[in-house]
C-alpha positions in Angstrom: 131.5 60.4 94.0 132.2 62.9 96.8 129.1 65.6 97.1 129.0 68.1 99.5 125.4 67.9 101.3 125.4 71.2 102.7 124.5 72.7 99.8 121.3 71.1 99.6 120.5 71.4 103.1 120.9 74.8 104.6 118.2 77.9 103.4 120.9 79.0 100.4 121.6 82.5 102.2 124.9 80.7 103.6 127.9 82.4 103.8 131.2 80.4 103.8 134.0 82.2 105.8 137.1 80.8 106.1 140.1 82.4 107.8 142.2 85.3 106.5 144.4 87.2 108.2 143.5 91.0 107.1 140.4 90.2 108.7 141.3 89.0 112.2 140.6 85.6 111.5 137.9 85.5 109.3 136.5 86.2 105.5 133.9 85.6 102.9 135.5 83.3 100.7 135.8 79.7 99.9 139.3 79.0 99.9 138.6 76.5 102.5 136.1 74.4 101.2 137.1 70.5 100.3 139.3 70.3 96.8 136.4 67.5 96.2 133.8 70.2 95.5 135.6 71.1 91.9 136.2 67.6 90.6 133.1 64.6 89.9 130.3 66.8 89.5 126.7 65.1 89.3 124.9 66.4 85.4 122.5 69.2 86.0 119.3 67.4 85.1 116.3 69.5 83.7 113.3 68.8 84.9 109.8 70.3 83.8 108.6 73.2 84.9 111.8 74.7 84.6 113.4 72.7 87.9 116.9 72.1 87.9 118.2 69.0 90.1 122.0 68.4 90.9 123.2 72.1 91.5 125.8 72.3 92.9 127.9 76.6 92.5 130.9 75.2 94.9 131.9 72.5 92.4 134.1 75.0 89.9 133.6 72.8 86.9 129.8 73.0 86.6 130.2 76.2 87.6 132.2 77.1 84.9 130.6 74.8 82.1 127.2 75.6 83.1 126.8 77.1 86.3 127.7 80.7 85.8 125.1 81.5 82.8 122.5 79.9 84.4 123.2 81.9 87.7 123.7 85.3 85.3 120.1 84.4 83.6 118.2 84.3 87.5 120.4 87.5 88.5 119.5 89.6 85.7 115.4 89.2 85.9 115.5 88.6 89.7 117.1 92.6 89.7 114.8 93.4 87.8 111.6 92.1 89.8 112.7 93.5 92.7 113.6 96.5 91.5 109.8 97.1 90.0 109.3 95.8 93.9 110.8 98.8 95.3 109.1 101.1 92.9 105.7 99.9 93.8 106.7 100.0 97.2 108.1 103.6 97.3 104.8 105.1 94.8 103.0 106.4 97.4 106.0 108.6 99.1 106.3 110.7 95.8 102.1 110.5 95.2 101.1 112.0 98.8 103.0 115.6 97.7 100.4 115.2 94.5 97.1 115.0 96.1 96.4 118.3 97.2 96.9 119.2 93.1 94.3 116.3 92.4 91.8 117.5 95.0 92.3 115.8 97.7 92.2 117.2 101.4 94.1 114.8 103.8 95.9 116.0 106.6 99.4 116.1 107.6 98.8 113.4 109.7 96.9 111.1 107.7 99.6 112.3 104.7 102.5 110.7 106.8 100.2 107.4 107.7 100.2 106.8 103.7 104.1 107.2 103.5 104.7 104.9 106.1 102.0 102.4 105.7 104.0 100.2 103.1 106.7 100.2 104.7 104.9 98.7 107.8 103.5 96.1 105.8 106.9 95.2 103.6 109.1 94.3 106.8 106.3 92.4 108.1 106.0 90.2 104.8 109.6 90.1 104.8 109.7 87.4 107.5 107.5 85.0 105.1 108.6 85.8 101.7 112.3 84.7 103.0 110.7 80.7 103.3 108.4 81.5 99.8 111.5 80.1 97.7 112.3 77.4 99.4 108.4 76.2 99.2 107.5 77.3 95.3 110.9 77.7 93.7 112.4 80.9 93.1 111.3 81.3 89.4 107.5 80.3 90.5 107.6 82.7 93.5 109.4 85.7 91.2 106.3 85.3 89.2 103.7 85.2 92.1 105.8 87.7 93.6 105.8 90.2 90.2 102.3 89.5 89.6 101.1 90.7 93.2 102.5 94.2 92.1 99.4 94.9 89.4 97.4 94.9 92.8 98.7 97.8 94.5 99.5 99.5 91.2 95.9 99.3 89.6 95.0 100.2 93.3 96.5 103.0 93.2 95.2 104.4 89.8 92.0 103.7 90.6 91.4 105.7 94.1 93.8 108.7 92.8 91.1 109.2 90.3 88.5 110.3 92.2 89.0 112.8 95.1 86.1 111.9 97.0 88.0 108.3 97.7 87.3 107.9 101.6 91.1 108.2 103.5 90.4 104.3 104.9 90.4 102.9 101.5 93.3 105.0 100.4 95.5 103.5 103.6 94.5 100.2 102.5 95.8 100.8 98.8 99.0 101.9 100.7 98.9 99.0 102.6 99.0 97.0 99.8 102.1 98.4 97.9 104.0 96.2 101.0 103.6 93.5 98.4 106.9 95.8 96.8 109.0 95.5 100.0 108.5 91.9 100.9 110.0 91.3 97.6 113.2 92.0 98.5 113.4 89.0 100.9 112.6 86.4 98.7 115.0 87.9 95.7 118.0 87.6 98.1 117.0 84.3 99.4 116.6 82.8 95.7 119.6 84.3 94.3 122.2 83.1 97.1 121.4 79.6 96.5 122.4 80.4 92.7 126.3 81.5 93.8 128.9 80.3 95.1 130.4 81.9 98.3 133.2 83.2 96.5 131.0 85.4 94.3 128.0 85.7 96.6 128.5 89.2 97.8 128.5 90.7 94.8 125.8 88.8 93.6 123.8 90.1 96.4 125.4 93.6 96.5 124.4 93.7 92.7 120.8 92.1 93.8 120.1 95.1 96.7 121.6 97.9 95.0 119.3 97.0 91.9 116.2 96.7 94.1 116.9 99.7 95.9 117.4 101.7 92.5 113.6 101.5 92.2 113.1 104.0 94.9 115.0 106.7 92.9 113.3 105.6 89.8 109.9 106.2 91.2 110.4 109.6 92.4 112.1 110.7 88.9 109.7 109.4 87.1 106.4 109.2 88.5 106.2 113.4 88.5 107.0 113.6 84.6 104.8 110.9 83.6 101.5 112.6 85.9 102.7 115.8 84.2 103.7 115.0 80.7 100.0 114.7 78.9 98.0 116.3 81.8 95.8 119.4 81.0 95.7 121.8 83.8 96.4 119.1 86.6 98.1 116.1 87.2 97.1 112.9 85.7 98.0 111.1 89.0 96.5 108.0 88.5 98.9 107.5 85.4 101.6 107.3 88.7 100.0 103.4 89.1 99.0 102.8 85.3 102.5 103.4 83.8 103.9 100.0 85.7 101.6 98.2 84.5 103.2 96.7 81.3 106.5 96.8 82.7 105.1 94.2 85.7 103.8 92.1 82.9 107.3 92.1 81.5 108.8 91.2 84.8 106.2 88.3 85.3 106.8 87.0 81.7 110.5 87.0 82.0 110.4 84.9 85.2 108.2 82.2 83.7 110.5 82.4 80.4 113.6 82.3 82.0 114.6 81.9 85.4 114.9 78.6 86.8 114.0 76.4 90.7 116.3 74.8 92.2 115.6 71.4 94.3 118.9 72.1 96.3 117.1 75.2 97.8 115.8 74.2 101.6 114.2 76.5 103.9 115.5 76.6 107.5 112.7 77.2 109.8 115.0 75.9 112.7 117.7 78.2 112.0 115.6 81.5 112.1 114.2 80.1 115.7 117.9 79.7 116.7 119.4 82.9 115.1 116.2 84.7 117.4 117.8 83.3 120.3 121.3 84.5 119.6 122.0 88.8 121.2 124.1 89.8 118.6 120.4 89.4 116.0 119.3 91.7 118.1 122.2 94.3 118.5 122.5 94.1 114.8 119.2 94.4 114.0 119.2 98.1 115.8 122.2 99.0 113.9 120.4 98.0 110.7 117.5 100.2 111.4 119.8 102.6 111.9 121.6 102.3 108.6 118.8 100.8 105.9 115.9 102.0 107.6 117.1 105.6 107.7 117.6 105.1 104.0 113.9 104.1 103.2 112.5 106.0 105.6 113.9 108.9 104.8 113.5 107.9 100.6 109.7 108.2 102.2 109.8 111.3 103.1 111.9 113.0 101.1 109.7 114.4 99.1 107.4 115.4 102.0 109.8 116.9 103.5 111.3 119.7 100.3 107.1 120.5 99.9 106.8 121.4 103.3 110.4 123.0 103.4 110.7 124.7 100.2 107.3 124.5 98.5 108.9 126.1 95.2 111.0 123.5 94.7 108.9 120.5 95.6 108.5 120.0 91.4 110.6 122.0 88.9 109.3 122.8 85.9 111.4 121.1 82.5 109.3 122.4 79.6 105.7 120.9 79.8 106.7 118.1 82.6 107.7 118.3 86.8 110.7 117.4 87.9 110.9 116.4 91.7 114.8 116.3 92.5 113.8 114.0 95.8 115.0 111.1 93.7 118.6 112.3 94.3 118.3 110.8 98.0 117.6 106.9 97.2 119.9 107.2 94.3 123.0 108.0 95.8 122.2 105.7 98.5 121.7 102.6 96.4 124.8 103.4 94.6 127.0 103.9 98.0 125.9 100.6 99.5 128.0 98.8 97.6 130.7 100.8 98.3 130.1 100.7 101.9 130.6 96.9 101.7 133.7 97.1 99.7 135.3 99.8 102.5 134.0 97.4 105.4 136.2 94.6 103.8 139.4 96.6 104.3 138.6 98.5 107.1 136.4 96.7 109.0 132.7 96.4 109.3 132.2 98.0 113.0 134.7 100.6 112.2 132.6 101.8 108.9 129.3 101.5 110.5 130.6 103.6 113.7 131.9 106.2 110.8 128.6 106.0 109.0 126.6 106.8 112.4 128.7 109.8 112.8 128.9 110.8 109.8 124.4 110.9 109.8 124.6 112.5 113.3 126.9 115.6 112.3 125.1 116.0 109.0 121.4 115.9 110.4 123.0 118.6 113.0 124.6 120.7 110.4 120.9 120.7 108.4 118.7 121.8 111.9 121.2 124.2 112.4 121.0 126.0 108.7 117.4 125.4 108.7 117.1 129.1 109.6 119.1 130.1 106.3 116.1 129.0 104.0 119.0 128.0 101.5 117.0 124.9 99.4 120.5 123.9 97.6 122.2 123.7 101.2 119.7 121.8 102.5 119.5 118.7 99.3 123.6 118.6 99.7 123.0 117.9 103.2 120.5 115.4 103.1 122.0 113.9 99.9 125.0 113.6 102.4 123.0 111.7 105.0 121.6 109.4 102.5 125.4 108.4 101.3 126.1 108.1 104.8 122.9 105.6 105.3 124.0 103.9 101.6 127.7 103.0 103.5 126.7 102.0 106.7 123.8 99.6 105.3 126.9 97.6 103.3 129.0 98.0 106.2 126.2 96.5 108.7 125.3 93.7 105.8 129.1 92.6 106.2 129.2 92.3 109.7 127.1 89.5 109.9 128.3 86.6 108.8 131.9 87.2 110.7 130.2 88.1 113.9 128.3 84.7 113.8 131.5 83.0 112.9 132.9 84.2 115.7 131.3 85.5 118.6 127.6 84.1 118.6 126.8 81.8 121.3 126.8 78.7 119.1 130.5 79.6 118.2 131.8 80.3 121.5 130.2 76.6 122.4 132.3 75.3 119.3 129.4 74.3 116.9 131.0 73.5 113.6 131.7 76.6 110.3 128.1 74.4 108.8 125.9 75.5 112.1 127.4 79.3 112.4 126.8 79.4 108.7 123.6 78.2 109.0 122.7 80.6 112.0 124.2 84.0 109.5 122.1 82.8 106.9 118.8 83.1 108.9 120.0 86.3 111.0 120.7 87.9 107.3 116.8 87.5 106.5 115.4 88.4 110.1 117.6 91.6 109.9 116.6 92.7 106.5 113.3 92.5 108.0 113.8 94.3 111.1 115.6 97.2 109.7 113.4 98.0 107.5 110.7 99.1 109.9 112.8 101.9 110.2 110.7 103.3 107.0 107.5 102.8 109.3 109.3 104.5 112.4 110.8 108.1 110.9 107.7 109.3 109.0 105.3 108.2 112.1 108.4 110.2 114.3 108.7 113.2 112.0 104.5 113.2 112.5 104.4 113.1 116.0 107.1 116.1 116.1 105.3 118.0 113.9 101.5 117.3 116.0 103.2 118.2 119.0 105.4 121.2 118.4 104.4 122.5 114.8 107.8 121.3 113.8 110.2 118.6 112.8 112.8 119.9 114.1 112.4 118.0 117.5 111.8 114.5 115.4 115.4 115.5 113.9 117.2 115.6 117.5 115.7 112.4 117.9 117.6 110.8 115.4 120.9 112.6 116.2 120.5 111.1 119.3 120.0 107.6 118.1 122.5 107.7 116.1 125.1 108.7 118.7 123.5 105.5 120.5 123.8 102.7 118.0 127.4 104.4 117.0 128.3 103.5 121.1 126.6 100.3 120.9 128.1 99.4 117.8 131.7 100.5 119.4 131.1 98.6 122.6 130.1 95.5 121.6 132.5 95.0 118.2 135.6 97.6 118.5 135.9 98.0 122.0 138.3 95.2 123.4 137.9 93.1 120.0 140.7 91.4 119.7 140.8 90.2 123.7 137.3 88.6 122.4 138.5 87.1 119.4 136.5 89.3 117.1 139.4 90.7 115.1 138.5 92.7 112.1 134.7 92.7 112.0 
């Protein structure tokens, strides 16, 4: 009975490329595994505690017998989790606009530190949720993971309840809604060991465009729910209580029916090795570029209309508030995807240098018809640069794996597809981690702009002109002379 190892031996975020033409070489796909992988198949064997042993997504007939349920079952409540991850994480962008209305009296200053403190602490815990599965199982950690949210969330609607809560112990709270972002690590980790490379992307594309929803959800719904049954104020501690049950739900739904696999291994070699290698590097700036102008900016969207256009910060629908900031994350969850789909016929680099230009002219074109006090010109524009972000994070994501296939140090030295594959896997998790700092960075930029000068407008320059430099970094290093270095269609 032939078995192939290396799906019990690398950290499950593998991606198999193989070659292909259209793409210079090089594709997602498994068209070039071993013809054993489909035939002899060991029997699943359930074990208690909801372990499975013997998984194996390559092999096509337990795929198909078995395999592909299974996998749909973890899909559908891992989305889920993280997506009530990302609402946790993103509560406090919409909640800061509230507080003046609930009596509090921060400043602008220590506003922006509560926007960006989660997001501080979710990268950070992105780096050890990514080995969590591995150690615990993905169903066991899903529930830890779920569980962990009641903290932050009962946090939250306990110190919005009484104005005189001192500012340290509200940062703290903030703090603690990290628990959200780290999420999104360990979902991807667990749900690429569930797929086969042939239906891994989408998987994952399906995964982080689910997660991501939550953003949008939060800043839709939080602002009706404060307002709905509220007599003369804003019942803002409902914004943590109303999460509550669905958490529960989440938590329960793991334990009921998502499954560990024994196959999953972490690879704490390959993250040390994938550290080592430039092009984690180079990536990762493009990636905070891309993802974390999307979540920093979901952050301070809402800031950003109150101080802009106080009149339309909430809009009033019968007896609720409507903020309209949710329009931002949810047009750029829903273009990722699409981002990744354009990247496979065009290109990765080429997208992501169109994506960079495409947030540079827009955040140009909104400074400049600043001055025209126009509200409805200036949420087209911004929705604009939040498409633009939602592309070039799927185009970034789909550089990876075929720029460690091919031009990494390890396979310039000819180490074999297994060791590349292995080295992609890791970079994809230390990336996701990276980048998303960039929800740290803009608010903390946009605050120092606005200490300094009284405006944001400088903070906006600043990130037209780093955008003009990770589009020229991403053109030199992966479009510029790509075929002389064997890159191809990245």
């Amino acid at each position: 009975m032939t078995v192939d190892r290396n799906a019990d031996a690398g950290t499950g975020n593998s991606v198999d490329i193989d070659t292909d033409p259209l793409h210079g070489g090089v594709s997602s796909s498994a068209s070039a595994q071993p013809s054993t992988r489909t035939t002899d198949a060991p029997a699943l064997e359930f074990r208690p505690g909801r372990w499975i042993a013997n998984w194996n997504a390559e092999n096509k007939e337990q795929w198909e017998s078995a395999g592909r349920a299974i996998a749909r079952r973890n899909l559908n409540w891992s989305i889920f989790a993280e997506f009530l991850g990302f609402v946790v994480w993103q509560l406090w962008s919409i909640v800061v606009v509230q507080l003046p209305a609930a009596g509090f009296t921060f400043t602008t200053s220590e506003i922006f530190w509560l926007i960006s403190m989660p997001s501080l602490v979710g990268a950070t815990l992105r780096i050890p949720y990514t080995f969590m599965v591995p150690r615990f199982g993905g169903r066991n950690w899903t529930i830890v993971s779920a569980l962990l949210l009641l903290i932050p969330a009962v946090g939250l609607g306990l110190c919005v309840s009484n104005p005189e809560t001192p500012f340290g112990v509200m940062l703290l709270v903030a703090a603690l809604a990290g628990f959200g972002g780290g999420n999104f690590a360990s979902s991807m980790a667990n749900i690429t060991f569930f797929y086969p490379a042939r239906e891994k992307g989408w998987a994952l594309g399906l995964n982080a465009a689910g997660g991501n929803m939550g953003a949008a959800v939060a800043q839709l719904a939080v602002p009706i729910a404060i307002t709905l049954l509220a007599v003369g104020s804003v019942n803002l501690p409902m914004a943590g209580w109303m999460w509550i049950p669905f958490i529960l739900i989440a938590a329960f739904g793991a334990w009921k029916y998502m499954d560990n696999l024994t196959s999953a291994k972490g690879d704490v070699a390959g993250s040390v090795a994938a550290l080592k290698e430039p092009h984690l590097w180079i990536m990762a700036l493009l990636y905070i570029g891309t993802f974390g102008s999307f979540i920093g900016f979901a952050g301070v969207f809402p800031k950003l209309i109150k101080d802009y256009f106080p009149a339309f910060s909430s809009i009033g629908v019968g007896t609720v508030a409507l903020s309209l900031a949710f329009l931002g994350p949810l047009v750029g969850s829903l273009a990722r995807p699409y981002g990744g789909r354009m990247a496979d016929r065009m290109g990765g680099a080429r997208m992501t240098v169109a994506a960079f230009t495409a947030m540079a002219v827009i955040t140009l074109t909104m400074i400049w018809t600043l001055p025209l006090k126009n509200f409805w010109l200036f949420l087209v524009l911004f929705l604009m640069l939040f498409t633009a972000s939602g592309f070039g994070n799927g185009a970034t994501y789909r550089m990876i794996p075929i720029i460690f296939a091919t031009s990494s140090r390890a396979a310039k030295s000819g180490a074999s597809t297994v060791e590349t594959q292995r080295l992609a896997s890791s970079a994809l998790g230390l990336i996701s981690a990276i980048g998303a700092y960039g929800g740290f960075v803009i608010p903390q930029v946009l605050n120092a702009s606005n200490t300094a000068s009284g405006s944001y407008t400088p903070a906006f320059y600043g990130f037209v002109g780093a955008y003009v430099v990770m589009l020229a970094v991403c053109w030199f290093f992966y479009i510029r002379n790509a075929n002389r270095n064997a890159m191809g269609h990245v």
